[in-house]
N, CA, C and O atoms as a DFTB+ gen file, in Angstrom:
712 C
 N C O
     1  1      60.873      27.229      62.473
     2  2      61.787      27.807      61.495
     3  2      61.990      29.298      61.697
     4  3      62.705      29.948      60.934
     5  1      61.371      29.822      62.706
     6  2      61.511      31.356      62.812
     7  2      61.032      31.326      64.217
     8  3      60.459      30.392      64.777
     9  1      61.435      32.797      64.836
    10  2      61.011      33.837      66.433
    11  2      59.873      34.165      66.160
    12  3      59.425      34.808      67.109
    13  1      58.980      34.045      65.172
    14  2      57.831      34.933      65.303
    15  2      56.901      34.317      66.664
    16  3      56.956      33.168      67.102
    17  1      56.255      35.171      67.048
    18  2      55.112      34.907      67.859
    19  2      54.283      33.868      67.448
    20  3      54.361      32.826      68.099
    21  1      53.651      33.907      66.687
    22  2      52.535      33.281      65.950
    23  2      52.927      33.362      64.502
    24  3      53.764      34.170      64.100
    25  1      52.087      32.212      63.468
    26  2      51.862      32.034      62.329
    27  2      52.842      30.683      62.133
    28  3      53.281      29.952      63.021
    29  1      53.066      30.578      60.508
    30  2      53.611      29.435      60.016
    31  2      54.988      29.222      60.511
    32  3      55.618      30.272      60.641
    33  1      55.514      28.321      60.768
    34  2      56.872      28.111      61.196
    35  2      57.597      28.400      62.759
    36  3      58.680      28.262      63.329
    37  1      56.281      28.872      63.000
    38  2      56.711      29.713      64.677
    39  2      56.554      28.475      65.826
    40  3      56.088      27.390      65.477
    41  1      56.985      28.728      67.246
    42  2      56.996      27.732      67.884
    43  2      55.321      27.229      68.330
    44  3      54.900      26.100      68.580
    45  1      54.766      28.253      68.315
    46  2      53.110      28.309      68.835
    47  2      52.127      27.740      67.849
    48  3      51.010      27.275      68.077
    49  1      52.830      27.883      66.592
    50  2      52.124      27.042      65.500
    51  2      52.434      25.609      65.833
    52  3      51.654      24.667      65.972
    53  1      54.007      25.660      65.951
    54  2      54.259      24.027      65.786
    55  2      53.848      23.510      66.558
    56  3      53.265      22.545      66.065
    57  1      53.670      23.516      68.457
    58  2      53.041      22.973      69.336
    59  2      51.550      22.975      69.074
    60  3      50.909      21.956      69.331
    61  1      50.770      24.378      68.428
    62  2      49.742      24.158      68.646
    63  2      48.740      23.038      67.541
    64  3      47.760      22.353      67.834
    65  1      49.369      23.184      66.372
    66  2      48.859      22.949      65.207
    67  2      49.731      21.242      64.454
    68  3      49.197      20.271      63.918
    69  1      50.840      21.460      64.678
    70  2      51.859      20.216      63.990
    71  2      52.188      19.143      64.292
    72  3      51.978      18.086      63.698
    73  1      53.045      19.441      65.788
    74  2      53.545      18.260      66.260
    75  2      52.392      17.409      67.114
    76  3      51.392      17.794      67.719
    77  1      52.874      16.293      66.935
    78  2      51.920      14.982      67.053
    79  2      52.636      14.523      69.049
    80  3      53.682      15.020      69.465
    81  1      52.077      13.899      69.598
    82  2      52.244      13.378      71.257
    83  2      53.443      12.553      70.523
    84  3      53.255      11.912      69.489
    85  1      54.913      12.666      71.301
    86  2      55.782      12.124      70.975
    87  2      56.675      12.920      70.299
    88  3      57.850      12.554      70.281
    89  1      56.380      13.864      69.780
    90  2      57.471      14.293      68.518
    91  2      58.481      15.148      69.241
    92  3      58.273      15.234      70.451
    93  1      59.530      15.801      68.773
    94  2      60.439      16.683      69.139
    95  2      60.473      18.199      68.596
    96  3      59.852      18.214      67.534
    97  1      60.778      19.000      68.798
    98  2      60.499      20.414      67.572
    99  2      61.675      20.698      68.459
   100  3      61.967      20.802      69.651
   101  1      62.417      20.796      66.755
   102  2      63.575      21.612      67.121
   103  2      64.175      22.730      66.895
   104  3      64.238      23.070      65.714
   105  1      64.663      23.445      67.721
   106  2      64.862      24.181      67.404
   107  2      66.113      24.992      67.614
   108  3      66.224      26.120      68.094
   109  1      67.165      24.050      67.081
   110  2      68.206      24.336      67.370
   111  2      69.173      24.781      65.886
   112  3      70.403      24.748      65.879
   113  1      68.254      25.221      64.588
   114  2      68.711      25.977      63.590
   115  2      68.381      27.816      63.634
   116  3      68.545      28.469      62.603
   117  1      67.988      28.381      64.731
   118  2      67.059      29.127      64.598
   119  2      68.521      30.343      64.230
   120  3      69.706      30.311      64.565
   121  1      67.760      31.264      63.454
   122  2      68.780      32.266      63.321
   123  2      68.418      33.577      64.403
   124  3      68.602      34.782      64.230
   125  1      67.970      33.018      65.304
   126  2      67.391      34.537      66.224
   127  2      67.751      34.091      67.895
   128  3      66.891      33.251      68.159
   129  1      68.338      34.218      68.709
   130  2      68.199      34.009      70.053
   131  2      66.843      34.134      70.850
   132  3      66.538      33.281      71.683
   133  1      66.287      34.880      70.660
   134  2      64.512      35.311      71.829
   135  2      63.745      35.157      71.152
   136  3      63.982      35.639      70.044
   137  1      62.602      34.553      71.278
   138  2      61.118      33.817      70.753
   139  2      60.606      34.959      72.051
   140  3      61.080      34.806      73.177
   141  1      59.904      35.758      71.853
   142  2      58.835      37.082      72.598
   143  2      57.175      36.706      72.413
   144  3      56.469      36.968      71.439
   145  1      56.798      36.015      73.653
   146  2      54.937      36.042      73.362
   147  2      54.649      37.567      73.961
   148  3      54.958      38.276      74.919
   149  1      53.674      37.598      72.487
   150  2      52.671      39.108      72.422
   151  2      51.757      38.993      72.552
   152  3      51.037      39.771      73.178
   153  1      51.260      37.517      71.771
   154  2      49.136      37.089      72.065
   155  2      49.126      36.465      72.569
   156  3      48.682      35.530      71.902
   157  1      49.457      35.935      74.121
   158  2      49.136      35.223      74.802
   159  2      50.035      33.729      75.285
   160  3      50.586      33.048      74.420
   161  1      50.068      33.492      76.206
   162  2      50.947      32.039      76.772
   163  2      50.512      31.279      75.400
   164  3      49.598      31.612      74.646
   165  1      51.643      29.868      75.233
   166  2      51.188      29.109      74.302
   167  2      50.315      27.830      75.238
   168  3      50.534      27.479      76.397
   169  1      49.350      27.351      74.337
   170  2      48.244      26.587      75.047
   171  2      48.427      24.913      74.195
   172  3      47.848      24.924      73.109
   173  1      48.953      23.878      74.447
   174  2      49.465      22.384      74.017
   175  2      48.795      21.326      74.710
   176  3      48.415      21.235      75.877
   177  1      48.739      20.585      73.782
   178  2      47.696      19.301      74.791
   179  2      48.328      17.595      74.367
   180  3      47.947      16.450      74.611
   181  1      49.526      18.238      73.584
   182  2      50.105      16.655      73.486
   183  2      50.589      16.302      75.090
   184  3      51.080      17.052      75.934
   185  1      50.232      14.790      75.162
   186  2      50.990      14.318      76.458
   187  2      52.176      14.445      76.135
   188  3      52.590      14.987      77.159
   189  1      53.205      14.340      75.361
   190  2      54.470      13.934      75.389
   191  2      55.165      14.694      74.685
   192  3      55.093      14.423      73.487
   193  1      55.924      15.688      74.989
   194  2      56.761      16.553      73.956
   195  2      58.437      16.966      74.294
   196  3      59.034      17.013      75.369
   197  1      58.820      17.191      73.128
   198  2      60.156      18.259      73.748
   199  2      60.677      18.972      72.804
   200  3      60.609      18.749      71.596
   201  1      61.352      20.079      73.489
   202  2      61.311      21.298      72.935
   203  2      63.154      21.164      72.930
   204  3      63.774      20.893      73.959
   205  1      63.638      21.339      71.966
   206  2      65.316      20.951      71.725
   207  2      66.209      22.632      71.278
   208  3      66.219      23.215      70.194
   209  1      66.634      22.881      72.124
   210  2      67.028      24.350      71.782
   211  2      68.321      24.054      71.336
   212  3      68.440      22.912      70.893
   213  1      69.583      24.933      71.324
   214  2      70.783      24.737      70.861
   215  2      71.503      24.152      71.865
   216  3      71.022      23.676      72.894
   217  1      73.034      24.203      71.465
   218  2      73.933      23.934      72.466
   219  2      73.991      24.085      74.010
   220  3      74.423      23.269      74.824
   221  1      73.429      25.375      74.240
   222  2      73.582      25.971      74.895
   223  2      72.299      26.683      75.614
   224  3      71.373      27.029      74.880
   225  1      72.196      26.944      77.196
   226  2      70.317      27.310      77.647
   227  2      70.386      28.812      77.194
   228  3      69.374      29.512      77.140
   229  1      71.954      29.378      76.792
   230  2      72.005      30.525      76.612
   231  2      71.683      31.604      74.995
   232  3      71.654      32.748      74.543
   233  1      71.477      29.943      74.646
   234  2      70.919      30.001      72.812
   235  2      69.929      30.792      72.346
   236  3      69.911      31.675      71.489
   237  1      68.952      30.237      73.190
   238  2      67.512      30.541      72.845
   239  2      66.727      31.086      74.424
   240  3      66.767      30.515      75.514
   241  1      66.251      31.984      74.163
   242  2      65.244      32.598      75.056
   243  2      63.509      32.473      74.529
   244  3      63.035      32.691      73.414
   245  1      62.982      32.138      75.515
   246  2      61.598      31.788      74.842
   247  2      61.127      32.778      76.711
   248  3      61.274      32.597      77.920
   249  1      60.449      33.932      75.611
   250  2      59.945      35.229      77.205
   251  2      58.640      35.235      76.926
   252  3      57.882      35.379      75.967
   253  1      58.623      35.032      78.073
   254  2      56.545      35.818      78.671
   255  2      56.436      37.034      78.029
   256  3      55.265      37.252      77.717
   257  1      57.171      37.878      77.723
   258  2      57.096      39.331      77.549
   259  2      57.113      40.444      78.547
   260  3      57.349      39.947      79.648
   261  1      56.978      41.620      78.621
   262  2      57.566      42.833      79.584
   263  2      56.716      43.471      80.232
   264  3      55.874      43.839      79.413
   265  1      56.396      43.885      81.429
   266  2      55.787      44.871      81.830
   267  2      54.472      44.400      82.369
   268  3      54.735      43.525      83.194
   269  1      53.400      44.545      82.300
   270  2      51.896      44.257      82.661
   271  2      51.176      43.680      81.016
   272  3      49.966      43.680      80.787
   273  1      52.044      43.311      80.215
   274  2      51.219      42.376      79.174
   275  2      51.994      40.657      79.337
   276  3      51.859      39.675      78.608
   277  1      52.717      40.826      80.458
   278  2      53.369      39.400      80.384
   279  2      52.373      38.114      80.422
   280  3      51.163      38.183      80.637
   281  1      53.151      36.869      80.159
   282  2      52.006      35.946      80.344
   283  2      53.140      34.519      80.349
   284  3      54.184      34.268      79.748
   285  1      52.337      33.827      81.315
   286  2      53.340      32.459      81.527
   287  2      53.342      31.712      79.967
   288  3      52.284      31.514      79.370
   289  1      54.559      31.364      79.451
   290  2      54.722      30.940      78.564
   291  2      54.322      29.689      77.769
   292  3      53.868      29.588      76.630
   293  1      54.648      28.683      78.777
   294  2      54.023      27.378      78.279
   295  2      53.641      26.923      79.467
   296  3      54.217      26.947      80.555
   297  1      51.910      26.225      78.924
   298  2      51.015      25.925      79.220
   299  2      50.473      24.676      78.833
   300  3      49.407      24.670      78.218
   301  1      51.342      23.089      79.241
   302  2      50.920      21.923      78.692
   303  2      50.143      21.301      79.411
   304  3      50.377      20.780      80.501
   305  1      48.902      21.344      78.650
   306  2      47.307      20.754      79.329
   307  2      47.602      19.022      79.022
   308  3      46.740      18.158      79.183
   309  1      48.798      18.803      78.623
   310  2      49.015      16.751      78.465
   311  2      49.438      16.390      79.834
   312  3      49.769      17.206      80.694
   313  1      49.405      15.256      79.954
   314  2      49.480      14.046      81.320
   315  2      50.841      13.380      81.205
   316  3      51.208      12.449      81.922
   317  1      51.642      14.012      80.119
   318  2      52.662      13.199      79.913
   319  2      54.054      14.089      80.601
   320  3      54.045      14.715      81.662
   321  1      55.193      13.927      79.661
   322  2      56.375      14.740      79.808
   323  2      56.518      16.033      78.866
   324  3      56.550      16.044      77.635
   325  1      56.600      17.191      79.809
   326  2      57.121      18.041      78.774
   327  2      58.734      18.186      78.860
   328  3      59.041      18.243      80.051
   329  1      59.516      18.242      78.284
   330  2      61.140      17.902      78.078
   331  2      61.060      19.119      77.570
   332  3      60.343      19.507      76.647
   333  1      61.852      19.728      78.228
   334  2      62.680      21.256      77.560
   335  2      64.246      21.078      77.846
   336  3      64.698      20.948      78.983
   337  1      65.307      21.093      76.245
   338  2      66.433      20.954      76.508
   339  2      67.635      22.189      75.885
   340  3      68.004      22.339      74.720
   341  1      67.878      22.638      76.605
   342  2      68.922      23.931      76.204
   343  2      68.328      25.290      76.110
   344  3      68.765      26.266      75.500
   345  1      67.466      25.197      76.685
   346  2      66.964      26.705      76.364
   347  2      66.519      27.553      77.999
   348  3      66.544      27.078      79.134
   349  1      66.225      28.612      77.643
   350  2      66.039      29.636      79.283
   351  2      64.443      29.977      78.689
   352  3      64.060      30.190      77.539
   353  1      63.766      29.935      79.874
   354  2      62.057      30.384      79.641
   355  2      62.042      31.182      80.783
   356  3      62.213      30.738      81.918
   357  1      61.766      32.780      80.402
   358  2      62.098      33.764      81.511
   359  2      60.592      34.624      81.300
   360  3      59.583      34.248      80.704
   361  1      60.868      35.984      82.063
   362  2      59.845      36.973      82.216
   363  2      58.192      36.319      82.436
   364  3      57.138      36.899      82.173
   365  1      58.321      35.353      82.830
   366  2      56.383      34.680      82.643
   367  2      55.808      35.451      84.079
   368  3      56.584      35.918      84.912
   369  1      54.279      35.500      84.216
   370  2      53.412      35.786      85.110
   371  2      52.647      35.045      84.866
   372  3      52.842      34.231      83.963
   373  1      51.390      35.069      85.662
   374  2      50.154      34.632      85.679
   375  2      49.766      35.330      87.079
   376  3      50.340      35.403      88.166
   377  1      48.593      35.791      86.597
   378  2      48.088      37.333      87.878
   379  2      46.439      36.504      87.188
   380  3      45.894      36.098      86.161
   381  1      46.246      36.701      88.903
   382  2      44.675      35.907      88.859
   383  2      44.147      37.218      89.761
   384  3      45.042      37.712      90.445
   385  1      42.879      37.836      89.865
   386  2      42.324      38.354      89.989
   387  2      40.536      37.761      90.856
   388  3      39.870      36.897      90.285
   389  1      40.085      38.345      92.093
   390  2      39.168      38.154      92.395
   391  2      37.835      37.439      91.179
   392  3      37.041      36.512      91.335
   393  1      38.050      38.246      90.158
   394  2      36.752      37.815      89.035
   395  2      37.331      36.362      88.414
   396  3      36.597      35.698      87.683
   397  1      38.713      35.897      88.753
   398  2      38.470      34.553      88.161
   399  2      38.599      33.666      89.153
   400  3      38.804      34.152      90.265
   401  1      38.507      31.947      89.023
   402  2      38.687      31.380      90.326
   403  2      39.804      30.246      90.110
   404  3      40.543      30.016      89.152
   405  1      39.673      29.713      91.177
   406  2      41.114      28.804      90.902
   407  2      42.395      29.352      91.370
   408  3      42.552      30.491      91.809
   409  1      43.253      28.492      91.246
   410  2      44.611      29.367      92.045
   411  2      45.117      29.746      90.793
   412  3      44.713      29.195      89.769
   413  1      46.008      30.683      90.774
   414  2      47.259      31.061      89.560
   415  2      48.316      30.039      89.440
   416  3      49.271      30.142      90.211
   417  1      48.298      29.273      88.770
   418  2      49.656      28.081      88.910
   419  2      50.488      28.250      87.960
   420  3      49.962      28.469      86.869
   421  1      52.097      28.214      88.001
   422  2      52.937      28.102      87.002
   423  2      53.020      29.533      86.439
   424  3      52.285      29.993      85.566
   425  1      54.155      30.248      87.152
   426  2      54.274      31.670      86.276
   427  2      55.194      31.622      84.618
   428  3      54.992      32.124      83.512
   429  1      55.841      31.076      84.985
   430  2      56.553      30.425      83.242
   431  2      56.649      29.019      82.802
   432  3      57.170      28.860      81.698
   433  1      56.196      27.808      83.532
   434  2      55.483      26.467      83.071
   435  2      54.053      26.019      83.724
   436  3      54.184      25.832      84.933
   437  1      52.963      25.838      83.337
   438  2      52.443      25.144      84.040
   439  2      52.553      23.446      83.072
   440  3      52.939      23.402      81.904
   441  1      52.208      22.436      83.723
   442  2      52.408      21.139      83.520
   443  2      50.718      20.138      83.998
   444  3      50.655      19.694      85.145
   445  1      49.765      19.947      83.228
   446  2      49.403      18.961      84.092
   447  2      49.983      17.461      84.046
   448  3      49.190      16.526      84.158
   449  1      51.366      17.223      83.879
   450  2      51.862      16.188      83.491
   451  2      52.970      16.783      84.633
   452  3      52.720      17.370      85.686
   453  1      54.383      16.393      84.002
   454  2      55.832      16.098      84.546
   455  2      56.593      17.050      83.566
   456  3      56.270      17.226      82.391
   457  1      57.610      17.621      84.183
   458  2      58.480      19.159      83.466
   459  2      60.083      18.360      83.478
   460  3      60.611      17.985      84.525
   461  1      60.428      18.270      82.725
   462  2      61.521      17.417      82.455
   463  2      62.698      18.715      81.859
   464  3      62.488      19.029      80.687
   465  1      63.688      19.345      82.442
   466  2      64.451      20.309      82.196
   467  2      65.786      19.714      82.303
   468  3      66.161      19.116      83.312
   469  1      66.616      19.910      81.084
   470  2      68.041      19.480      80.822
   471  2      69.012      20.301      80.104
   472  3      69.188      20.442      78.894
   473  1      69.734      20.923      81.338
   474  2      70.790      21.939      80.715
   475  2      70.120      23.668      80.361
   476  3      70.706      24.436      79.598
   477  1      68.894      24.003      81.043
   478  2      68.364      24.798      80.727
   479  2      67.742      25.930      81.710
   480  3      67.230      25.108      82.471
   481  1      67.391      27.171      82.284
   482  2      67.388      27.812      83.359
   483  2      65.538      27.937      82.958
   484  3      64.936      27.410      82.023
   485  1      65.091      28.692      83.888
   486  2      63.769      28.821      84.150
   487  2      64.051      30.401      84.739
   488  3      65.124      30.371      85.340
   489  1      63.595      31.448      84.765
   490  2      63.940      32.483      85.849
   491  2      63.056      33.838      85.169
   492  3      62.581      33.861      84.033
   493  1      62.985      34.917      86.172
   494  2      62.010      35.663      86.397
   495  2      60.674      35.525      86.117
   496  3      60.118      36.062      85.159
   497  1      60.240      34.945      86.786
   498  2      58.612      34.334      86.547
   499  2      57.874      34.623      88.093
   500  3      58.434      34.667      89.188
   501  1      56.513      34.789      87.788
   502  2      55.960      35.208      89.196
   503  2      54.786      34.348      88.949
   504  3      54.840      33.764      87.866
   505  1      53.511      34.065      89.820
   506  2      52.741      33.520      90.570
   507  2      51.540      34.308      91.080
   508  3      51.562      34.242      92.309
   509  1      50.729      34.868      90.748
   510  2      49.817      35.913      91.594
   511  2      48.752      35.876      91.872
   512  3      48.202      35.797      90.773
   513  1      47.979      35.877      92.622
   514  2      47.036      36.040      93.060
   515  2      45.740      36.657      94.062
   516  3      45.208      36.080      95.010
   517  1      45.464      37.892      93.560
   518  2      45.043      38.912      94.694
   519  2      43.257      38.507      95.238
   520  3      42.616      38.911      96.208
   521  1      42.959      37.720      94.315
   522  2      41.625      36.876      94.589
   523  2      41.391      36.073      96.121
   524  3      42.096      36.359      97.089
   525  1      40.566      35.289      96.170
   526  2      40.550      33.784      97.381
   527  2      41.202      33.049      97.410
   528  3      41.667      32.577      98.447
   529  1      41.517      32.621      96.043
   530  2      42.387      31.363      95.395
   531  2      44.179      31.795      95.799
   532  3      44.880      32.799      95.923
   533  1      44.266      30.645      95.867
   534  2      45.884      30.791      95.848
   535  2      46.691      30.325      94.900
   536  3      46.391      29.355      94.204
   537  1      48.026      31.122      94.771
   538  2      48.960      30.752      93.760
   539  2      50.043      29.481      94.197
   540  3      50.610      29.263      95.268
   541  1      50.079      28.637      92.700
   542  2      51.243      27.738      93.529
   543  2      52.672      27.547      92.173
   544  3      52.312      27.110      91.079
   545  1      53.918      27.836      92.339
   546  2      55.072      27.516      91.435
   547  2      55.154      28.554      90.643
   548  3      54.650      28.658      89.524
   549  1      56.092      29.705      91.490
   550  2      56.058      30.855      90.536
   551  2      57.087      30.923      89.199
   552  3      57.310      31.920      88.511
   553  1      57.552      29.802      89.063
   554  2      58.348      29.347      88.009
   555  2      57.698      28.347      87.248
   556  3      57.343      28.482      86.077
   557  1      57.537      27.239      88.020
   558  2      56.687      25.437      87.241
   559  2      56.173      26.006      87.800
   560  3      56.297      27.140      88.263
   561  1      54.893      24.601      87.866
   562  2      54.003      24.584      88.656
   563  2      53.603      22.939      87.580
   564  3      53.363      23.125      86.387
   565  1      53.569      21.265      88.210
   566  2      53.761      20.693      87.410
   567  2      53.167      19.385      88.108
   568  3      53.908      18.749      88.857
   569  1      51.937      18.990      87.901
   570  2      51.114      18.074      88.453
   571  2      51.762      16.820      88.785
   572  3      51.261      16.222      89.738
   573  1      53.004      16.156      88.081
   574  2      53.334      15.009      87.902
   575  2      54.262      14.841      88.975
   576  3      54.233      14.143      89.988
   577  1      55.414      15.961      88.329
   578  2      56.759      15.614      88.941
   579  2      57.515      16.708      88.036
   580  3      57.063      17.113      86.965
   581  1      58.633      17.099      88.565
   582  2      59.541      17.892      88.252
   583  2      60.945      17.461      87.938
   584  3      61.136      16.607      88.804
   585  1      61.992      17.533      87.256
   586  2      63.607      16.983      86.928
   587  2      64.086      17.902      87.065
   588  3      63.162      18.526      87.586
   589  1      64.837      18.533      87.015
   590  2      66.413      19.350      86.624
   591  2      67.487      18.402      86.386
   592  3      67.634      17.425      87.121
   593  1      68.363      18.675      85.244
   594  2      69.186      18.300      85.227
   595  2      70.281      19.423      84.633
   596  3      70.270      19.953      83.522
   597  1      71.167      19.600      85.661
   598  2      72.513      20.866      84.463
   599  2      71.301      22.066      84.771
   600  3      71.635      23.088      84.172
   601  1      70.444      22.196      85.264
   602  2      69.438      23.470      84.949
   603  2      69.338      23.767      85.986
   604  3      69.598      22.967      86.885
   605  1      68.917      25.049      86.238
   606  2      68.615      26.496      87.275
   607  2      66.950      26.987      87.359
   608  3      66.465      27.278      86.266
   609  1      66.353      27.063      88.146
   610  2      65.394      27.444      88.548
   611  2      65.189      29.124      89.310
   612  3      64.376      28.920      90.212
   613  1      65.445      30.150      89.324
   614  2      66.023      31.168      89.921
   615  2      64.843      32.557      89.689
   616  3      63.839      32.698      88.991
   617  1      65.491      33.327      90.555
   618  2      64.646      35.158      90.342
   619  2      62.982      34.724      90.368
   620  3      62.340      35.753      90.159
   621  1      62.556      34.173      90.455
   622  2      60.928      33.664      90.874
   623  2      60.052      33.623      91.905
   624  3      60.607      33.593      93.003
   625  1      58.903      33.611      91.921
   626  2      57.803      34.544      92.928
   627  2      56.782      33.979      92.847
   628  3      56.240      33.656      91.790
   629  1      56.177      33.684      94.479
   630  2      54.954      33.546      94.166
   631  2      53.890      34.321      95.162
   632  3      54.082      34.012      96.338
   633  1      52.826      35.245      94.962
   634  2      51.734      35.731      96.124
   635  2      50.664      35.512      95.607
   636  3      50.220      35.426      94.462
   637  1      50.023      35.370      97.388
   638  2      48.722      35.072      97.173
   639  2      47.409      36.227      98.305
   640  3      47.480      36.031      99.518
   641  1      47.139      36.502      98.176
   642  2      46.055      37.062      98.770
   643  2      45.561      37.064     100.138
   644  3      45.369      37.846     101.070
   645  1      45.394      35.334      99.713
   646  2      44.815      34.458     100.709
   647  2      45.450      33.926     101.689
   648  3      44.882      33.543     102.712
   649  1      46.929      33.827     101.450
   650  2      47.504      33.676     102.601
   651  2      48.286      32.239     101.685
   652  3      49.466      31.954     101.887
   653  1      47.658      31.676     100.976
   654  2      48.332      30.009     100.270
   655  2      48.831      30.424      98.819
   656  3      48.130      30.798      97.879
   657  1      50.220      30.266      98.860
   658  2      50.954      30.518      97.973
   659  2      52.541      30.093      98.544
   660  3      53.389      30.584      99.290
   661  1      52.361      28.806      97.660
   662  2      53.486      28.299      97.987
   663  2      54.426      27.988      96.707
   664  3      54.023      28.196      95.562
   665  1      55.765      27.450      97.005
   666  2      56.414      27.264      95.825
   667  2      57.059      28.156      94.935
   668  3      56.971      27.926      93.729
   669  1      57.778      29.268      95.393
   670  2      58.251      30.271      94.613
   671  2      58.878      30.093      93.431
   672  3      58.756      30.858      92.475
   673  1      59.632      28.989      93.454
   674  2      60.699      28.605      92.259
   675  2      59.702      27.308      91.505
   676  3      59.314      27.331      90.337
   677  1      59.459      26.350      92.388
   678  2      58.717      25.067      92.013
   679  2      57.583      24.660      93.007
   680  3      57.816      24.840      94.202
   681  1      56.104      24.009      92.553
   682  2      55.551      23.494      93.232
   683  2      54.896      22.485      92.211
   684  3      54.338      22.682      91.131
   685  1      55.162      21.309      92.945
   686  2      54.373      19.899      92.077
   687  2      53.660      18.930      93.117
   688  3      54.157      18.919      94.243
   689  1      52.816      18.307      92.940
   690  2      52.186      17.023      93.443
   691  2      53.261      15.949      93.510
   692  3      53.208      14.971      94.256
   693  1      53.996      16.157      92.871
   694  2      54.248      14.594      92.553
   695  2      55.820      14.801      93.072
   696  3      55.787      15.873      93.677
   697  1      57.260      14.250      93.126
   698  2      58.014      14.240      93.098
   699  2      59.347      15.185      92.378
   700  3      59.357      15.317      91.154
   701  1      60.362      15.769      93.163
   702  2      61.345      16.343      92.637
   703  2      62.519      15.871      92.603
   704  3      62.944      15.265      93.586
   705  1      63.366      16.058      91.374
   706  2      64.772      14.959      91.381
   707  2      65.333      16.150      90.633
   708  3      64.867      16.521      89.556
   709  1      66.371      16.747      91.256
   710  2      67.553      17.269      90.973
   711  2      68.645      16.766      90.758
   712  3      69.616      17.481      90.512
């Protein structure tokens, strides 16, 4: 029901706290164009969701945020589909550092499921990793499988340290269908 970052009615509440595996959150009454994360990527564990923006991918902006506090936006720890429809998910990072391990995956989605995008762009998102580990999908990054449909993937990055860093725009295990 509102852009805020966090609290009641916000999108980080509703994924984190409301909606049930299956449900839809919509958000295609919103009176604000840009949803801005300040505390952090949002963190979701339904298998099955979707996120319903307006008419248009040009409706709603849902941003990592600016500068060196950015952070990849959504982060669905489910096995299922995440469905994002009409909306743009821009500015994300994920910068991994020697002190943590693992690769950096997904600078503005990661997925351990399938990223299901309809009518909607993905763009300026990066991938980083100055550690051992390598980065993979400096845009997705999406265990299952990946869709586009009507949607753009674009302006996205991925480095790695180590030399393995692949997938600038997209990298998945599983299958891509454009």
């Amino acid at each position: 029901t509102n852009c805020d970052d966090s609290g009641s009615g916000s999108l980080r509440d509703a994924l984190q706290n409301v909606a049930a595996d299956g449900d839809t959150i919509d958000l295609t009454n919103l009176s604000c164009s840009v949803i801005t994360l300040t505390t952090g990527s949002i963190l979701f564990f339904q298998n099955n969701i979707t996120l319903q923006g307006p008419s248009s991918s040009a409706g709603l902006y849902l941003s990592g945020g600016s500068g060196s506090s950015r952070v990849a936006p959504l982060l669905h720890d489910g096995t299922g589909t995440l469905t994002i429809n009409n909306m743009t998910v821009e500015d994300g990072a994920k910068y991994f550092t020697s002190a943590q391990s693992g690769s950096a995956n997904g600078g503005c989605i990661f997925s351990g499921g399938t990223v299901d995008l309809n009518d909607s762009e993905v763009k300026y998102c990066t991938a980083q990793n100055t550690g051992t580990s390598g980065a993979l999908g400096g845009a997705i990054y999406a265990a299952g499988g990946v869709s586009l449909s009507d949607s753009v993937v674009l302006n996205s990055s991925v480095f790695s340290a180590s030399g393995s860093g692949n997938g600038g725009g997209i990298y998945t295990l599983g299958q891509i269908r454009l």
